[in-house]
C-alpha positions in Angstrom: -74.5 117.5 -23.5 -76.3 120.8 -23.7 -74.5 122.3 -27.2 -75.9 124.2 -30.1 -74.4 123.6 -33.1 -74.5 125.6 -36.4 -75.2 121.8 -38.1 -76.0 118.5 -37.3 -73.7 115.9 -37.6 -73.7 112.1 -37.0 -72.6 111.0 -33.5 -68.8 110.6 -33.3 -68.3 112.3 -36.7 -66.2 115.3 -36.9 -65.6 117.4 -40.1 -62.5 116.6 -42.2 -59.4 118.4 -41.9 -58.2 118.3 -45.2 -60.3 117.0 -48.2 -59.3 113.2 -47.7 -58.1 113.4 -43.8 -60.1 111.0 -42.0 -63.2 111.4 -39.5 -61.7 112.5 -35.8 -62.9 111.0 -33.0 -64.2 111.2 -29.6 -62.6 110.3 -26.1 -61.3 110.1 -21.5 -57.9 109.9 -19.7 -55.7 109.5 -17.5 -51.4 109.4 -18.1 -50.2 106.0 -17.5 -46.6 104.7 -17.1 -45.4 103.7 -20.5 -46.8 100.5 -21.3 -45.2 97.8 -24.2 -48.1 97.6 -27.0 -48.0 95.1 -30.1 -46.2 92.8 -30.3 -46.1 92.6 -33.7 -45.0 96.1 -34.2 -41.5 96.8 -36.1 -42.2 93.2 -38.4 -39.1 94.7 -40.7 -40.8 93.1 -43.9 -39.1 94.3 -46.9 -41.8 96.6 -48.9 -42.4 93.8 -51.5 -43.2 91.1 -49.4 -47.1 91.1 -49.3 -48.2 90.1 -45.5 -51.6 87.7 -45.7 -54.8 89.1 -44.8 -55.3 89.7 -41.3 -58.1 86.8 -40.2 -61.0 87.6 -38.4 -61.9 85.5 -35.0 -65.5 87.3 -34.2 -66.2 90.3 -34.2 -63.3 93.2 -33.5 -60.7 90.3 -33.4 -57.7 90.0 -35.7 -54.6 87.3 -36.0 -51.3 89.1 -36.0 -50.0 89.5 -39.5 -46.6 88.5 -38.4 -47.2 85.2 -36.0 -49.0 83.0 -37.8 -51.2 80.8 -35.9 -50.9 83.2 -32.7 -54.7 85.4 -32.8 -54.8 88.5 -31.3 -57.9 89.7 -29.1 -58.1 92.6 -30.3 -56.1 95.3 -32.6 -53.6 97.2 -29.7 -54.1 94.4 -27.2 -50.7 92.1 -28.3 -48.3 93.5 -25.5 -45.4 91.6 -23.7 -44.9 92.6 -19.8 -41.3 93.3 -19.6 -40.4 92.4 -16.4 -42.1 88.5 -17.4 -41.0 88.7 -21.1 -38.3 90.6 -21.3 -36.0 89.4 -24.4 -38.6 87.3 -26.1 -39.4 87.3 -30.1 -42.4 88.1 -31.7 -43.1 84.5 -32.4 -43.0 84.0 -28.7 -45.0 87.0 -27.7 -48.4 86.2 -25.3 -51.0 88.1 -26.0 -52.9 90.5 -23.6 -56.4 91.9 -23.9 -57.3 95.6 -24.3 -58.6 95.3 -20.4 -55.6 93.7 -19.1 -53.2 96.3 -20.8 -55.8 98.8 -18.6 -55.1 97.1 -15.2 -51.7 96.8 -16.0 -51.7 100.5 -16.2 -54.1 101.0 -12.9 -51.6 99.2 -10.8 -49.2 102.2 -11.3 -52.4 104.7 -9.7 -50.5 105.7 -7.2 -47.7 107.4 -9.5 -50.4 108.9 -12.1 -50.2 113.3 -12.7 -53.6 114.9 -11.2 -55.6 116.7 -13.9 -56.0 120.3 -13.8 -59.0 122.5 -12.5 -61.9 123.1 -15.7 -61.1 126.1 -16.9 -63.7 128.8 -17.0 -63.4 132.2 -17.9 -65.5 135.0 -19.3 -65.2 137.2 -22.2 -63.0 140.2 -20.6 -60.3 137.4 -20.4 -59.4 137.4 -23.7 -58.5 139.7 -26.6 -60.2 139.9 -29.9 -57.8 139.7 -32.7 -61.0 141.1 -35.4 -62.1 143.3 -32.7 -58.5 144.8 -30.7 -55.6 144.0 -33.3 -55.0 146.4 -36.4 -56.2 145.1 -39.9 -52.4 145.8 -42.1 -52.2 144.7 -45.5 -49.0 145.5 -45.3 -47.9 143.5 -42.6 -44.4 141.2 -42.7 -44.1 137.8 -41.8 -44.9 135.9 -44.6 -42.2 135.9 -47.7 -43.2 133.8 -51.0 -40.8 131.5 -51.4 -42.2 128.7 -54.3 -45.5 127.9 -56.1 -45.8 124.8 -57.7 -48.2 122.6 -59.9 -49.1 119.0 -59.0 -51.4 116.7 -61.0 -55.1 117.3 -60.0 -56.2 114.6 -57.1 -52.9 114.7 -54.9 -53.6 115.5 -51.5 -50.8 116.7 -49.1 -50.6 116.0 -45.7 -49.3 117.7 -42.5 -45.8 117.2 -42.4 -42.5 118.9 -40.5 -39.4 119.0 -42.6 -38.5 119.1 -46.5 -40.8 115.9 -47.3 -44.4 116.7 -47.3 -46.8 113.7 -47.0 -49.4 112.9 -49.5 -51.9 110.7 -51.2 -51.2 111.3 -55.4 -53.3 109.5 -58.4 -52.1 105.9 -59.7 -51.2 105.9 -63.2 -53.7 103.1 -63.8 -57.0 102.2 -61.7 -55.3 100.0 -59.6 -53.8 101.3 -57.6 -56.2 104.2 -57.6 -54.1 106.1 -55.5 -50.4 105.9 -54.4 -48.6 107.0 -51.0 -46.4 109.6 -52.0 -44.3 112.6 -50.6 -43.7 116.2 -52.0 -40.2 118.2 -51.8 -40.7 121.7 -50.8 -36.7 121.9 -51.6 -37.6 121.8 -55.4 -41.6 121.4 -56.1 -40.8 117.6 -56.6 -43.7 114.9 -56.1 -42.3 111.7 -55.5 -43.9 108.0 -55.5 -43.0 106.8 -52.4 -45.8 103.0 -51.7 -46.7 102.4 -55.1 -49.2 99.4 -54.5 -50.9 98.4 -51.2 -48.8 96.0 -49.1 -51.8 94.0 -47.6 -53.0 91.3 -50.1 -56.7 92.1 -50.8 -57.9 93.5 -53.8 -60.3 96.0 -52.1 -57.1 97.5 -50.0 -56.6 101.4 -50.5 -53.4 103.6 -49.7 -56.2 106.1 -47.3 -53.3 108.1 -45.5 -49.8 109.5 -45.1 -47.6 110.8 -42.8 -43.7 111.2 -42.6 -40.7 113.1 -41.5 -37.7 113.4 -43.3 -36.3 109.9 -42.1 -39.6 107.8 -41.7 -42.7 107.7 -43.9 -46.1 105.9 -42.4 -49.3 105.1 -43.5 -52.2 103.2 -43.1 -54.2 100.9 -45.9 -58.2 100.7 -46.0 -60.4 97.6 -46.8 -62.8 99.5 -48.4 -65.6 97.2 -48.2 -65.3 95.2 -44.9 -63.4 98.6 -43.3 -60.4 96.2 -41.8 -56.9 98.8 -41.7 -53.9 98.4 -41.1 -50.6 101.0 -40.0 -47.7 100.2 -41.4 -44.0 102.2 -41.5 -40.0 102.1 -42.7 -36.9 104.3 -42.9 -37.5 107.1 -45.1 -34.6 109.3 -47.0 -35.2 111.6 -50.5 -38.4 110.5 -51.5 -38.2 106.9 -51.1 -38.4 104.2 -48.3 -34.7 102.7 -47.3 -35.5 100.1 -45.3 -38.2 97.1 -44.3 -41.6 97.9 -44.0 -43.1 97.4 -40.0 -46.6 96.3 -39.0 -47.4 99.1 -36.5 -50.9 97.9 -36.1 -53.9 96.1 -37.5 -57.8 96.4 -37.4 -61.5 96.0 -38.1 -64.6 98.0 -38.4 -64.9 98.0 -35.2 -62.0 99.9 -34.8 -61.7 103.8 -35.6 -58.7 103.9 -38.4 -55.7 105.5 -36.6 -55.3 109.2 -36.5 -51.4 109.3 -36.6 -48.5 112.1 -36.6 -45.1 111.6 -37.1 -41.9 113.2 -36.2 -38.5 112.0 -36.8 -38.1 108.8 -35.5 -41.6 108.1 -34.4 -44.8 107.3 -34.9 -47.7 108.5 -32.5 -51.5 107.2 -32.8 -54.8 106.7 -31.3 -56.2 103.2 -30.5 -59.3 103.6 -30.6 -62.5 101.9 -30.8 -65.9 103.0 -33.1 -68.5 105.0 -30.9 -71.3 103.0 -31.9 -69.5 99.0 -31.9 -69.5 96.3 -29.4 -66.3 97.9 -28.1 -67.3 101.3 -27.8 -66.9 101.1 -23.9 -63.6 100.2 -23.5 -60.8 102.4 -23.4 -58.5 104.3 -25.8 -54.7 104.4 -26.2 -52.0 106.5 -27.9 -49.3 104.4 -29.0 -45.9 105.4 -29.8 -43.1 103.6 -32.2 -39.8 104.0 -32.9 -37.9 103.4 -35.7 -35.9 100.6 -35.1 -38.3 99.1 -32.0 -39.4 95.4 -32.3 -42.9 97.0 -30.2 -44.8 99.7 -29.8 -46.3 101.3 -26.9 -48.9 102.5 -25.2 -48.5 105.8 -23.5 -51.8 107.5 -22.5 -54.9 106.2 -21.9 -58.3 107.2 -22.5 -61.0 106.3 -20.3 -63.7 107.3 -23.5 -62.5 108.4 -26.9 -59.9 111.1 -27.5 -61.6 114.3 -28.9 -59.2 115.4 -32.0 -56.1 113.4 -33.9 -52.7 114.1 -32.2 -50.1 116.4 -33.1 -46.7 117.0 -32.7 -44.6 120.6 -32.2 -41.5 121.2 -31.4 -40.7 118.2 -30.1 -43.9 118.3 -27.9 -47.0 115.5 -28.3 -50.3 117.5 -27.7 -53.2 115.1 -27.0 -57.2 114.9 -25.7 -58.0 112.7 -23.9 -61.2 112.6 -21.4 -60.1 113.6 -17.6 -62.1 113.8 -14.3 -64.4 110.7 -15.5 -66.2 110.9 -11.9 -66.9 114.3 -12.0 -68.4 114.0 -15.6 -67.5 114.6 -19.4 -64.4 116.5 -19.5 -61.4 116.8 -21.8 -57.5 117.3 -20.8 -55.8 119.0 -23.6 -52.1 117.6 -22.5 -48.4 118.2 -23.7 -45.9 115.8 -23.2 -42.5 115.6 -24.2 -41.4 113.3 -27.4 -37.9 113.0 -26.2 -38.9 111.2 -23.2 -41.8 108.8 -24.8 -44.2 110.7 -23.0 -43.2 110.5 -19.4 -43.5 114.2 -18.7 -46.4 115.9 -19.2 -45.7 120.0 -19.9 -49.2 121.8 -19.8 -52.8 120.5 -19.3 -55.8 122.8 -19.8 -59.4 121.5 -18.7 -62.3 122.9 -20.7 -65.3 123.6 -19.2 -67.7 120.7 -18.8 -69.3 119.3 -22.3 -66.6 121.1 -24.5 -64.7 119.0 -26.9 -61.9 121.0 -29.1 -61.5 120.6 -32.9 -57.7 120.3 -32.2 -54.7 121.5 -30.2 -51.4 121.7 -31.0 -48.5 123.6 -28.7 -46.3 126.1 -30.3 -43.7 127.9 -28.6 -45.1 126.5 -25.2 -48.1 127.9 -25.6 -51.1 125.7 -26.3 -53.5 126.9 -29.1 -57.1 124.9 -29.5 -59.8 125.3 -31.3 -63.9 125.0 -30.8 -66.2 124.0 -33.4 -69.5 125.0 -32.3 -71.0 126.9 -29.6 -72.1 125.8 -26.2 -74.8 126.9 -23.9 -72.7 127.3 -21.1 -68.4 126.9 -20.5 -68.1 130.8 -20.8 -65.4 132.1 -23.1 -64.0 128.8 -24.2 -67.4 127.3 -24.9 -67.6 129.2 -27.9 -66.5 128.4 -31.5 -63.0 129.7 -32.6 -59.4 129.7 -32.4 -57.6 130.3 -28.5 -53.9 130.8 -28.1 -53.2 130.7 -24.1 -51.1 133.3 -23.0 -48.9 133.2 -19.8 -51.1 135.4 -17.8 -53.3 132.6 -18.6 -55.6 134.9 -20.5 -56.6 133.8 -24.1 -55.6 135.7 -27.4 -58.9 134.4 -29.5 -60.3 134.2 -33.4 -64.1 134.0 -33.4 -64.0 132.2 -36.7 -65.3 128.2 -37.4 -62.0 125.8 -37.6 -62.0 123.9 -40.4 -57.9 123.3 -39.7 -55.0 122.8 -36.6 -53.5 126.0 -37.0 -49.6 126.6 -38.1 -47.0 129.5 -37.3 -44.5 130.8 -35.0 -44.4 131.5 -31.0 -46.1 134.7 -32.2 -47.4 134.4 -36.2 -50.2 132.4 -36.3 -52.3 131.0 -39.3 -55.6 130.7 -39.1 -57.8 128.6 -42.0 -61.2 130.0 -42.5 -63.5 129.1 -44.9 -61.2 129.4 -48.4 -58.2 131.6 -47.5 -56.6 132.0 -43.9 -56.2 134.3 -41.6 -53.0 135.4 -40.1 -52.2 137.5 -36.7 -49.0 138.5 -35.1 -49.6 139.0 -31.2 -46.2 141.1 -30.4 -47.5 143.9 -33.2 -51.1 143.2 -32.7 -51.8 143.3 -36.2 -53.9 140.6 -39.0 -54.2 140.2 -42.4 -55.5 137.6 -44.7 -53.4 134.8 -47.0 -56.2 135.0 -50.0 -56.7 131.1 -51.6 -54.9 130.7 -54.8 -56.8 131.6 -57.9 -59.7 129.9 -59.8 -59.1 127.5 -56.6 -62.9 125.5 -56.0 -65.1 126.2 -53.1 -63.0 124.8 -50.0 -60.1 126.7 -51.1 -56.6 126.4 -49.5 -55.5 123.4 -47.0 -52.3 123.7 -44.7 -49.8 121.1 -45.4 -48.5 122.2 -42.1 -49.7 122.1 -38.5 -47.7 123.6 -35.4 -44.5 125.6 -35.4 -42.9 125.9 -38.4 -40.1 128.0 -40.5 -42.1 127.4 -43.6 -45.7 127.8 -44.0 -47.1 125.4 -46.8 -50.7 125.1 -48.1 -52.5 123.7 -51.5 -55.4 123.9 -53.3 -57.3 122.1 -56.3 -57.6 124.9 -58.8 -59.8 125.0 -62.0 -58.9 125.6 -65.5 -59.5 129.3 -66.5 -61.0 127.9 -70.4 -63.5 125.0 -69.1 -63.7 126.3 -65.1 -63.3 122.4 -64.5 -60.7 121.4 -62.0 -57.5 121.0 -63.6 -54.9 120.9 -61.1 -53.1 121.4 -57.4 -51.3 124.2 -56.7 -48.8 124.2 -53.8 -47.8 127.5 -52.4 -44.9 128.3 -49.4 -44.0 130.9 -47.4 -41.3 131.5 -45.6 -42.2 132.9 -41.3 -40.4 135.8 -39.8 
């Protein structure tokens, strides 16, 4: 890949999008008929009931938490055929390899969306917002609307509605940290997985995600790097139902980059860049509340290049397209309301490039570079791009460091410690400055996509010893 990059980094690392967000991964891919995933998805364990340690059976191979006795060949692979299997249990489930669930999916070829042409354009394509838009320091859009304090180590998490995601301290060192949630209604931080529900002393709560009805997160051997995704009903700061296995794995297996959004769960399957599995494909998987199994939705033929997000009811992923051709990546909207079946956009970089992230807002979508390429033209180049319907590009020539958040037409930009805002209609920016005394990386956004109200946090030190003391939320109201 001919790339120059402003720093090295190790192969299939990517930089963190918040300060305990996990590594993003690489990825290729084509859009498959919706195919049934784990079987051992949606196990409805009550949170207290602890499941046994996943057992190994070689290398990158678990047993399903849920059916004893019944090994799985790998994490993802457990999948019932519906036409064959229709109706069965889970303790009756066959299982099916990574590679089978693949030629399941081939079979359907015929039926598969064509990827779009690479997209190449130069420089005169797209507007600078530093360069053409208006600096205002007066400019409207964003309206205070709460600050609040948190103890120092909680970390939110990207989330839609009232209920913001997060990791928060434990009161004692074990657990060291607890899955919790934070109300932007009234400031309050709420304990939502006090204690790891996989037995295993070296287990971690690593990451969180929820909507206002379902809370998910995944829990991290933190020596032998085994994970595992787990979810239940979610309802004012506390879970309301059984807890579900979503899905199980080893080192060898990348933890799950997930998103959530009402009623489901969305993730990537997909294997380490450097294991003994690092040829096969890649999956996004979807759940619903409610489902016995999950499934598999769009495949990868090579790693996904950023997490998944979800917009407006819209599922914005990267997988790798035109495999034959060479290394290219499909940024793809699909529709949540219909489990992926229709895909709404698909832009094709140019050859090599791989986006930071991607998100759609208000139909359009908006990526991001992180490093500049020696060749792709305009979008080979680090920075933030909104596509616009003339399919020219509104663009930020700042380094990401996170998925943007917004409106249709307000959109907020992180760079370096404070963000960067810009309204398109009015052609105007200004800058959201990071909170005060905050440390060197400044502000995160606890918010990516479309959203009425822009939230974002910091770690911020204490003015008498200059040592971090706290987290300070901030929100704004959009429009």
């Amino acid at each position: 890949m001919n790339r120059s990059s402003s720093r090295s980094r190790r192969p299939g690392s990517a930089r963190r999008a918040t300060p305990r967000a996990s590594a993003t991964p690489r990825t290729t891919a084509t859009k498959k008929p919706a195919t049934p995933a784990p079987a051992h998805a949606g196990s409805g364990r009550p949170l207290k009931a602890r499941p046994t340690t996943p057992a190994r059976n070689g290398a990158g191979r678990y047993a399903t938490p849920t059916i004893p006795r019944q090994p799985k060949p790998k994490p993802f692979a457990n999948v019932d055929r519906r036409t064959l299997f229709k109706g069965v249990g889970a303790a009756g489930a066959i299982g099916v390899t990574a590679s089978a669930l693949s030629s399941l999916q081939g079979c359907s070829s015929s039926e598969e969306e064509s990827d779009a042409t690479p997209t190449v354009v130069d420089d005169n394509q797209a507007t600078s917002v530093t360069d053409s838009y208006t600096y205002n320091e007066q400019m409207a859009g964003l309206t205070e609307a709460g600050t609040w304090t948190l103890p120092l180590g909680t970390v939110l998490f990207p989330g839609e509605g009232t209920w913001i995601p997060a990791l928060a301290a434990g009161e004692s060192a074990n657990p060291v940290v607890t899955g919790a949630a934070f109300s932007v209604s009234d400031g309050s931080l709420a304990t939502v997985v006090k204690e790891p529900v996989t037995t295993g002393t070296n287990y971690v709560i690593y990451q969180t995600r929820c909507s206002d009805s379902l809370y998910a997160w995944v829990e991290l051997d933190t020596v032998a790097g085994d994970w595992a995704l787990y979810a239940a009903p979610f309802s004012a700061g506390a879970l309301t139902g059984g807890v579900s296995t979503l899905a199980t794995g080893d080192a060898e297996w990348d933890i799950p980059q997930v998103a959530v959004s009402g009623d489901a769960v969305v993730w990537l399957g997909m294997p380490t860049a450097t294991g003994s599995h690092s040829a096969e494909d890649s999956h996004c998987y979807l759940w619903r509340s409610g489902q016995s199994n999950a499934t598999a939705v769009v495949t990868s033929h090579g790693r996904f290049a950023c997490e998944p997000t979800i917009s407006d009811g819209v599922v914005t992923l990267v997988p790798r397209v035109r495999n034959e051709e060479g290394m290219y990546y499909g940024i793809s909207s699909y529709q949540l309301s219909d489990n992926l079946a229709t895909r709404t956009a698909q832009l094709v970089l140019p050859q090599s490039v791989k986006p930071f992230s991607a998100v759609s807002m208000g139909g359009r979508l908006v990526f991001q570079i992180e490093a500049n390429y020696s060749s792709g033209g305009l979008l080979g180049q680090m920075g933030t791009y909104v596509q616009m319907d003339d399919d020219n590009f509104v663009a930020l020539s700042r380094e990401p460091i996170a998925a943007p958040a917004g409106t249709s037409d307000l959109f907020l930009v992180k760079t370096r410690a404070s963000y960067l805002y810009f309204d398109i209609p009015d052609e105007e920016y200004n800058t959201l400055v990071a909170a005060s005394r905050a440390v060197d990386y400044g502000e995160y956004p606890a918010r990516v996509g479309t959203c009425s109200t822009f939230v974002t946090f910091a770690t911020v030190k204490d003015p008498a010893t200059t040592y971090p003391a706290s987290v300070q939320v901030r929100a704004y109201k959009l429009g």
